[in-house]
N, C-alpha and C positions, 0 to 999 in steps of 0.2 A: 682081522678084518679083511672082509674082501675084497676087490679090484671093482669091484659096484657097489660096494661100502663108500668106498673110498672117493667113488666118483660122486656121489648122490651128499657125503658130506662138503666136497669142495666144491661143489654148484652148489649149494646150500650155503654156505660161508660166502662164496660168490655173490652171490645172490642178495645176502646182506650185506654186504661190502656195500655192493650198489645201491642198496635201498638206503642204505647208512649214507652216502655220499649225496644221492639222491635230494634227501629230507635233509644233510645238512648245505647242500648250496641252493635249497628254497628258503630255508630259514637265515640264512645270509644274504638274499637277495631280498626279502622281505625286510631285513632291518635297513638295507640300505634305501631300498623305496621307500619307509617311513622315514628315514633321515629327511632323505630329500623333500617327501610331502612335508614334514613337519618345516623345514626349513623354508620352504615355498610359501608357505599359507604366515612364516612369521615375516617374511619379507612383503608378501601383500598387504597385512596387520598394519606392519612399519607406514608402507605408501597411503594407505586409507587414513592413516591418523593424520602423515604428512598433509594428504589435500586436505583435510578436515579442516585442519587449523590453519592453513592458507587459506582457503573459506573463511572462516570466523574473522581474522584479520579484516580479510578484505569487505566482508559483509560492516562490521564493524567501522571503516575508513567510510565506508556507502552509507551507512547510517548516519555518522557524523558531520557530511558533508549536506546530505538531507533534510539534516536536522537546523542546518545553521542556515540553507536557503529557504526552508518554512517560516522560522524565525522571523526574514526578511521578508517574508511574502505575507505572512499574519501579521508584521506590523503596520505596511503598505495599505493593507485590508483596511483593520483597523482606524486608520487615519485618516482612510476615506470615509465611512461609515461614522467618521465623528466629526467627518466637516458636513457631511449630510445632516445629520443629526442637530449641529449649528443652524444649518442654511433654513432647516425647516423649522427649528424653532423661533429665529428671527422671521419669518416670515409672517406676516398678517393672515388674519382670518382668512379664508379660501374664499373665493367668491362666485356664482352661479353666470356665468354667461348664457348667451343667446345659444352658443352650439351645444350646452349643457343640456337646458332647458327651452326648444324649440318651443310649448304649449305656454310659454310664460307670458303676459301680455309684454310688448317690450315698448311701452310708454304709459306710465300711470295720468290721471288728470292734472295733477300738479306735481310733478315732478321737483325732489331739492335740489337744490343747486347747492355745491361747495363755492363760498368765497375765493380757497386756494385748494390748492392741494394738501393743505397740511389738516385740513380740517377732517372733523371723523366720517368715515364711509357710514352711506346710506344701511340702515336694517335690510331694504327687501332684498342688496345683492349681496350679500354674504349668507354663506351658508350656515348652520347653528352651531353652535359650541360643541356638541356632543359629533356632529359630523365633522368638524373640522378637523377635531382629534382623530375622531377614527380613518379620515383619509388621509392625517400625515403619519399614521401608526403603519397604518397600509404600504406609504409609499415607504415607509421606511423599510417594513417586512422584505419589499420586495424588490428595494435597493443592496440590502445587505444580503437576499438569497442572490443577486447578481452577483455580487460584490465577490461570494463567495465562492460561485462557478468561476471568474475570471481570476480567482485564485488558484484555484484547481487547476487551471488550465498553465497556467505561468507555473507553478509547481513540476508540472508535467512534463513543458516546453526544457524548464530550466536543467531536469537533473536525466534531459536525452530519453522521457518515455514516448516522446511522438516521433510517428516514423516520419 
């Protein structure tokens, strides 16, 4: 062989040497970047699951506590809504006033007279059976939608949603 034989094989050998050393400390730096990616992405894994279930607890403790002042707050409701319910069905027939009915004549030619108070109310100032009912269904309707916004609102108040 000749003296540029001999040079063109050892810059040739050379040359893969390099490219050999080259390709192996990229493919050793590339396992150790996926170590580390891989190790990285399982320790976030780890953290995500951690708050998750810190979440869940806590969401869970916030539920329970919510739950047991609803409890209190629909029973409160409730109690109101059924002493309304009493008051108005102890109550007598509704009766038609003068500010009701401004068009009304407000003295007949013989007007009755009760004896006492315990005697039965006149026909023309009560209102009929069928309205009586339907204005204490009414007030009821719209005692119990009150009833039940100032529950909402006590709900609210109670579990820190008002600013």
């Amino acid at each position: 062989m000749s003296r540029l034989e001999q040079m063109l094989v050892g810059t040739l050998v050379g040359l893969a040497l390099l490219v050999a050393g080259w390709l192996g400390l990229q493919h050793y730096g590339s396992k150790r970047y996926r170590a580390g990616y891989t190790a990285a992405v399982a320790e976030r894994a780890q953290a995500d699951a951690a708050a998750v279930l810190f979440r869940v607890r806590d969401n869970t403790a916030l539920a329970a506590r919510q739950s047991e002042s609803n409890a209190t707050i629909t029973k409160e409701k409730d109690d109101e809504i059924a002493d309304l319910r009493e008051r108005l069905a102890a109550a007598g027939r509704l009766r038609v006033g003068a500010a009701v009915c401004p068009d009304r004549p407000a003295n007949r030619a013989n007007p009755e007279r009760p004896a006492s108070s315990n005697s039965a109310d006149t026909p023309g100032g009560l209102v009929s059976a069928a309205a009586d009912r339907d204005l204490k269904q009414l007030i009821a309707d719209v005692e119990t939608d009150l009833a039940t916004g100032r529950a909402c609102q006590a709900f609210l108040q109670k579990n820190g949603l008002v600013p």
